[in-house]
N, C-alpha and C positions, 0 to 999 in steps of 0.2 A: 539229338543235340548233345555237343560232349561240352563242359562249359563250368568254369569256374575250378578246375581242379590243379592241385599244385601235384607235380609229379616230378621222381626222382629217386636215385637209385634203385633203376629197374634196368633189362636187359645188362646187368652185371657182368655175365656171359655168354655172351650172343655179339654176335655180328650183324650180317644182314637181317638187322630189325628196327622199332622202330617204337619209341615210349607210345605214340599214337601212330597205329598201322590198320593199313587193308590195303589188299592190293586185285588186278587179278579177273575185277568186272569193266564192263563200259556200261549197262545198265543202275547201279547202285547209286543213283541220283537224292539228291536231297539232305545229305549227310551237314550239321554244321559244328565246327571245330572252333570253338571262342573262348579267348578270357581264360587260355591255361596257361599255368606255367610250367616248364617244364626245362631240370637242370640235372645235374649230375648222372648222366645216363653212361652204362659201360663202366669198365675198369679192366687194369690186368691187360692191357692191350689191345680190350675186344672194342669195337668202334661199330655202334649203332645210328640211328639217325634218331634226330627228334621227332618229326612229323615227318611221317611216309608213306606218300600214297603211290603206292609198287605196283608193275607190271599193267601199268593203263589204267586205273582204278581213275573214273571221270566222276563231272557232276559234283562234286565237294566246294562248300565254303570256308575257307580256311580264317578265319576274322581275329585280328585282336589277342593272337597268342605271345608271350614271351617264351623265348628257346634259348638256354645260355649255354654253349661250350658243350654243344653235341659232338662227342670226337669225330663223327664223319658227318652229315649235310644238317645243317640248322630244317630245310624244310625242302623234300624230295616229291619231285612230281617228274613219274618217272615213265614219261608218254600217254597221258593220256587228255581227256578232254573237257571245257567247261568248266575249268576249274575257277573259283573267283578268289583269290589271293589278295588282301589288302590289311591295312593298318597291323602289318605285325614289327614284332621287335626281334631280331636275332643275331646274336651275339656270337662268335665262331672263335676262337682263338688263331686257328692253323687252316680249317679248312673253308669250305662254302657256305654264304649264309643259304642260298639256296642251288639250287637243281631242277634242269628240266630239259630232259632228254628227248626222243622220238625213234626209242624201238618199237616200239609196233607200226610205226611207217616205215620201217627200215628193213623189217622184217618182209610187209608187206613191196616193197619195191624191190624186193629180192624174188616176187611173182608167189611166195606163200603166201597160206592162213598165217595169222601172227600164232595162233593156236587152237586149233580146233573146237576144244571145252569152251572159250573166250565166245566165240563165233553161235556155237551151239546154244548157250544158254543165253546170249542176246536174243537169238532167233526166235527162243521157248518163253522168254519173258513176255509180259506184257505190253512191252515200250508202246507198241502199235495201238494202243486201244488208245477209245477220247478220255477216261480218267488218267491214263499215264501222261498221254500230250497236251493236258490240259495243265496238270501240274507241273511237267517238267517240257513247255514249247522248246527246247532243243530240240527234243528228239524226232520233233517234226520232221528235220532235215537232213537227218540220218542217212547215209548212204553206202552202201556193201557192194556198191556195182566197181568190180575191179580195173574197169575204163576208166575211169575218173580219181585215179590217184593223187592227184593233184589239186581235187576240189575240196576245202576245206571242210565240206560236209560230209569225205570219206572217212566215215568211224574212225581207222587209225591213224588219222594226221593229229599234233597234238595243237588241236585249232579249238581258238573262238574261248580262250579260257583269256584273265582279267589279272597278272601280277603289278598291282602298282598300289603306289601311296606307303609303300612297307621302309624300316629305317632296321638298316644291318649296320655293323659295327663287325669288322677283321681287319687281320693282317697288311692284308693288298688295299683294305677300303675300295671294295669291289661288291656288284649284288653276286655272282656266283657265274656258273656257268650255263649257258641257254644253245640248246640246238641252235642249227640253222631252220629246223621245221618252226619250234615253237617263234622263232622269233619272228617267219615268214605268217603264221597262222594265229598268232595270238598277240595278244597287248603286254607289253614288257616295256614299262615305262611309270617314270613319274617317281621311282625310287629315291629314299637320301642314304649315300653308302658313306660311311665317315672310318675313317682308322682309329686303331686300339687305341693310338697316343691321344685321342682325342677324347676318352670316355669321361674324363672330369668335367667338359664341357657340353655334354650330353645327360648325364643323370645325375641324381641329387647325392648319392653318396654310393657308388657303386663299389668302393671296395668294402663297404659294408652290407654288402646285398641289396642296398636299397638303388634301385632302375626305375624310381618314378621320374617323372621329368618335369626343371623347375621350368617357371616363366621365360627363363633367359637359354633354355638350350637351343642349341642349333638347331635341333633337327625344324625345330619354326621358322625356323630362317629359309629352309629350304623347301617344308612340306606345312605351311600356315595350319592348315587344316587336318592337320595330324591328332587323333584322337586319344589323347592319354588312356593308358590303361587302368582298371581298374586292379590294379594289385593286391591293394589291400582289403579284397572284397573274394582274391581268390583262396582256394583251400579252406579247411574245417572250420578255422579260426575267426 
């Protein structure tokens, strides 16, 4: 459980990273991400991501975080699976609020492993056993038969993950960009994407940092059942 922490200028000088990262398994199920916030990441031209779950990293709940002005993806999900994406707030200036791509099917419809280590240490874990399936019933339906590329149960399609109920706020007033797989094998719906010119009609005093949200903002106009954050509950303070 990662929860309640205010994060910020970190990855300074880094690129591909990420203030909350992992990447890399399809096994590491159970992970949950709530209730951060998470701003001034990068500088100097380097462009990190806020929330990044790299190279197929599945099985993550991602709940209830604020990401403001990550110079490169407010929240990257970047192929993999089961992901449950809901009630977040992210903020982008220039690029994506979110990402969700489908290299490891792409990889995989190219007739490879997506990566051998990937493949192997799935194989070595325990997924198989009744306390793994028991705690994480995905895995039940798990599938490495490379005839069935197409069934959403083949480990590398980025299927059966949950992005909806989340309020982005960019440029375009757009959610981001979505494969064709994720959008074929997963739920991608239910979003409110509003534009920067809009943010005074959205939070209570955002050019003062404050992103809590009054009675009268939009984003209830279009998501009623939108869960304010707990902001002022996040960090030391």
């Amino acid at each position: 459980m990662i929860e309640y922490n205010v994060i910020h200028d970190v990855c300074l000088l880094s690129d591909d990273a990420g203030a909350i990262y992992s990447g890399r398994r399809w096994d590491w199920y159970g992970n949950v991400i709530r209730y951060n916030a998470v701003f001034n990441v990068g500088a100097d031209g380097h462009e990190p991501t806020g929330i990044y779950m790299d190279d197929a990293l599945s099985g993550q709940t991602i709940y209830g975080n604020l990401v403001v002005n990550a110079p490169d993806v407010g929240i990257s999900l970047c192929g993999g699976r089961d992901h449950d994406v809901r009630n977040n707030i992210v903020i982008i200036t220039n690029q994506e609020p979110f990402t969700y791509d489908q290299r490891a099917r792409d990889v995989a419809l190219a007739g490879k492993d997506y990566d051998d280590g990937m493949w192997n240490e799935l194989k070595s874990s325990p997924w198989k056993t009744e306390i793994w399936q028991k705690a994480y019933p995905q895995m039940t339906r798990f599938s490495d038969d490379f005839s069935r590329i197409d069934d959403p149960d083949f480990v590398p399609n980025p299927a059966c993950s949950v992005v909806s109920g989340n309020l982005t706020v960019n440029f375009a007033g757009d959610l981001g960009s979505f494969s064709e797989g994720a959008q074929k094998y997963s739920d991608i719906s239910g979003n409110a994407c509003f534009r920067l010119k809009q943010m005074q009609d959205i939070f209570t005093d955002y050019k003062n940092g404050d992103y809590s949200l009054p009675e009268t903002s939009l984003v209830f106009d279009v998501l009623p059942d939108f869960e304010p954050l707990p902001i002022g509950e996040m960090g030391r303070y």
